[in-house]
C-alpha positions in Angstrom: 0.0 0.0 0.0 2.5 2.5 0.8 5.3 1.3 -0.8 4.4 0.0 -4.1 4.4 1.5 -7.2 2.6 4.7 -7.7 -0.8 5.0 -10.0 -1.6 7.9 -12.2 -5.0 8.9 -10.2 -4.5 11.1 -7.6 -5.3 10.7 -4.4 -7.2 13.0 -2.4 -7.9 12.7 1.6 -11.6 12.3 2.5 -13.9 14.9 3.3 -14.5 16.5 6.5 -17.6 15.3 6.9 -16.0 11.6 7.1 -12.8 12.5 8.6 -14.0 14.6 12.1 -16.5 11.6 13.0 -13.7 9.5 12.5 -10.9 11.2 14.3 -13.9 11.5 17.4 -14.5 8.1 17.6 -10.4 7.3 17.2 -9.8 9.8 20.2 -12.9 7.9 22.1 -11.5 4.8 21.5 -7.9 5.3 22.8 -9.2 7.4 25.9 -11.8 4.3 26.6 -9.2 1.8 26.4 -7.2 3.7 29.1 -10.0 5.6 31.5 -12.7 2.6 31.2 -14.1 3.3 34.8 -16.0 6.8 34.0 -17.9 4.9 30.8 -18.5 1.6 33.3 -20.4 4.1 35.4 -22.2 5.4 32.7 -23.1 2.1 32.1 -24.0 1.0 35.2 -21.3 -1.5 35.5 -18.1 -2.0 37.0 -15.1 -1.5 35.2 -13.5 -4.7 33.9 -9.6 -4.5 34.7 -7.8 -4.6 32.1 -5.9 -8.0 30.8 -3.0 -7.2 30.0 -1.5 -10.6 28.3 -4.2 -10.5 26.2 -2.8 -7.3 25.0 0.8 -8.0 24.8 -0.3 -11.3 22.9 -2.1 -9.1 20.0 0.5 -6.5 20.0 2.8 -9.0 19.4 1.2 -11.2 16.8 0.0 -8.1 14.7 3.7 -6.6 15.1 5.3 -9.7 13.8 2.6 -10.4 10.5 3.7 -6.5 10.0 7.8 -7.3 9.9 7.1 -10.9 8.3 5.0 -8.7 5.4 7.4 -6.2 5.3 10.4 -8.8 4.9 8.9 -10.9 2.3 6.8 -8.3 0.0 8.7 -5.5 0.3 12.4 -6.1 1.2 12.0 -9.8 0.1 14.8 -11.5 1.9 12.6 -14.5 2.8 10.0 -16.1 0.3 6.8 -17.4 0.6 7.8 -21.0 -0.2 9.8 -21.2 3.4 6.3 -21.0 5.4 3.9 -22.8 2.9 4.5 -26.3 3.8 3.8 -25.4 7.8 1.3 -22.8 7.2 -0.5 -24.3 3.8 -4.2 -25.0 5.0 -3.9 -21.7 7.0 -2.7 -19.7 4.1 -5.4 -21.5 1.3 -8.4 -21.2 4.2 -7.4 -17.2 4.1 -6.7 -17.2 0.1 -9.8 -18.5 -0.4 -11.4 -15.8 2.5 -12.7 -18.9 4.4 -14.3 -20.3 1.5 -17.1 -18.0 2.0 -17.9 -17.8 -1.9 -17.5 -21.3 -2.4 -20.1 -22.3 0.3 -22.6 -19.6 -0.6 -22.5 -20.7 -4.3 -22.7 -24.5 -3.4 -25.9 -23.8 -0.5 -27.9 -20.7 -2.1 -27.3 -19.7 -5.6 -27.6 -23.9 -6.4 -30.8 -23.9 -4.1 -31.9 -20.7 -5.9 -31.0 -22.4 -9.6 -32.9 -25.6 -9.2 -35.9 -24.3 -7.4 -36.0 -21.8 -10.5 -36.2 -24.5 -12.7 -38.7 -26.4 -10.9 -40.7 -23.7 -11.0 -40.3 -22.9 -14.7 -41.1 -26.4 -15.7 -44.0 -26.0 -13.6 -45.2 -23.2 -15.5 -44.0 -23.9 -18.8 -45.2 -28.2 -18.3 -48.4 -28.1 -15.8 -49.7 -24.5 -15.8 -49.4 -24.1 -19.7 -50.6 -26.9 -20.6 -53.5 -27.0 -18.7 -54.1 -22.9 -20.5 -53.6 -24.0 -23.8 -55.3 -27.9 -23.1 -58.4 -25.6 -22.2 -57.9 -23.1 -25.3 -57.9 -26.0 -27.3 -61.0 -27.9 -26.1 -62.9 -24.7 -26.3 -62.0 -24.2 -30.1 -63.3 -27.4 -31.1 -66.6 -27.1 -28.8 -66.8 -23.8 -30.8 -66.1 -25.7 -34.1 -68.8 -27.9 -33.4 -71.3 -25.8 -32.3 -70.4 -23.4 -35.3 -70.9 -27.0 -37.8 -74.0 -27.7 -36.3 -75.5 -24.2 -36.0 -74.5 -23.7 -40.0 -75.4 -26.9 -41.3 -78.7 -27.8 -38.5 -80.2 -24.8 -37.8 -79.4 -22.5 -40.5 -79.8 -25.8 -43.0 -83.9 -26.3 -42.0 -84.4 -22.7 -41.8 -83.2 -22.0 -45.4 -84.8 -25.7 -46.1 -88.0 -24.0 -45.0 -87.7 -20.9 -46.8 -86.3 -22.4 -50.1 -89.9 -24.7 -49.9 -92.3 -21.8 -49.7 -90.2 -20.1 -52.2 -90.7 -22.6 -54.7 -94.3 -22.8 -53.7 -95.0 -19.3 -54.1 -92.9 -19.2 -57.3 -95.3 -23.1 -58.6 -98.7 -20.9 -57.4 -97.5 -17.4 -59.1 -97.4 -19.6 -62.5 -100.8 -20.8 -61.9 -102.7 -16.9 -61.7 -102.1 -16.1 -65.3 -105.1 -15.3 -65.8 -106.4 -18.3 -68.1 -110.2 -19.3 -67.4 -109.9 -22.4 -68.8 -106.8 -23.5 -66.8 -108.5 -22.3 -63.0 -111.9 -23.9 -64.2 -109.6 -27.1 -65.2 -108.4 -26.7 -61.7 -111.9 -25.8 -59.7 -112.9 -29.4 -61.6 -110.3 -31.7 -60.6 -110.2 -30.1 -56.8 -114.0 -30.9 -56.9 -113.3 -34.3 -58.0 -110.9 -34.9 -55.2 -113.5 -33.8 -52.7 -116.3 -35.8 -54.0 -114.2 -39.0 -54.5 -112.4 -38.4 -50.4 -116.3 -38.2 -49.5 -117.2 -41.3 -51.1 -114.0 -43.2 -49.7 -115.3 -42.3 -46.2 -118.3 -43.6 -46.8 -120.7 -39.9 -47.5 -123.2 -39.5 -50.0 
């Protein structure tokens, strides 16, 4: 960080508005760590004293992965290679930042795959299917009703009409005005009517 090779961006400090709220709580936390018993009050509790082997132990672990960085990354005197085969699973379990990525991909993103492709078979298998299984049933209802309504319904209606058309059109021909042909026919309907008498025994 402060010793590698310079970028082009510059680098500007942050603004105040970041860097008093920071300093405050920096200045707090150095003063807590050394006058703890006015904040225990405030708290209602009594001060805890302070351990000091705990620490020395910190002070001296984060002191020494400070010089061990500084002698292998920056004046590289030792190398890397010297501390892998004692410190291997250590180093790869803080490569890898605890495997956190692997083990969210393998629990939630797979969980969150295959549940989306449950449900989009679901909805593209069951759900759709059943949409377009009813769609289709009612078209061919529809066709049905349609064949039967054209060729029933309509079919005697029309049947009906063409029948009294060509009856009105057979009894137009016979008003032309001809005596002889309506007394021809006054005859023969009077001789249908006298012989349906006699058949039923009148007279």
């Amino acid at each position: 960080v402060f010793f590698g090779k310079e970028k082009k961006k510059k680098v500007h400090e942050s603004p105040l508005q970041m860097t008093i709220p920071l300093i405050i709580l920096g200045i707090l936390a150095v003063v807590a760590g050394w006058v703890s018993h006015p904040f225990a009050i405030f708290l209602g509790e009594e001060a805890a004293k302070p351990n000091f082997l705990v620490m020395a132990l910190s002070t001296l672990f984060a002191s020494t992965g400070i010089l061990l960085a500084w002698v292998i990354y920056y004046c590289k005197t030792l190398s890397l290679t010297i501390f892998l085969p004692t410190f291997e699973p250590l180093y790869r379990l803080l490569s890898n930042k605890y495997f956190i990525d692997e083990i969210y991909e393998a629990t939630f993103i797979k969980l969150a795959f295959g549940l989306s492709s449950l449900f989009a078979w679901i909805d593209t298998k069951i759900v759709d299917g059943i949409v377009n299984g009813v769609g289709r049933a009612s078209m061919g209802l529809s066709s049905i009703f349609t064949f039967f309504d054209l060729k029933g319904i309509d079919g005697v209606v029309n049947g009906f009409g063409k029948v009294f058309v060509g009856l009105s059109r057979w009894l137009k021909s016979l008003q032309d005005g001809n005596v002889q042909k309506y007394a021809f026919f006054m005859l023969a309907i009077l001789s249908l009517l006298i012989a349906f008498y006699i058949l039923k025994g009148g007279f």
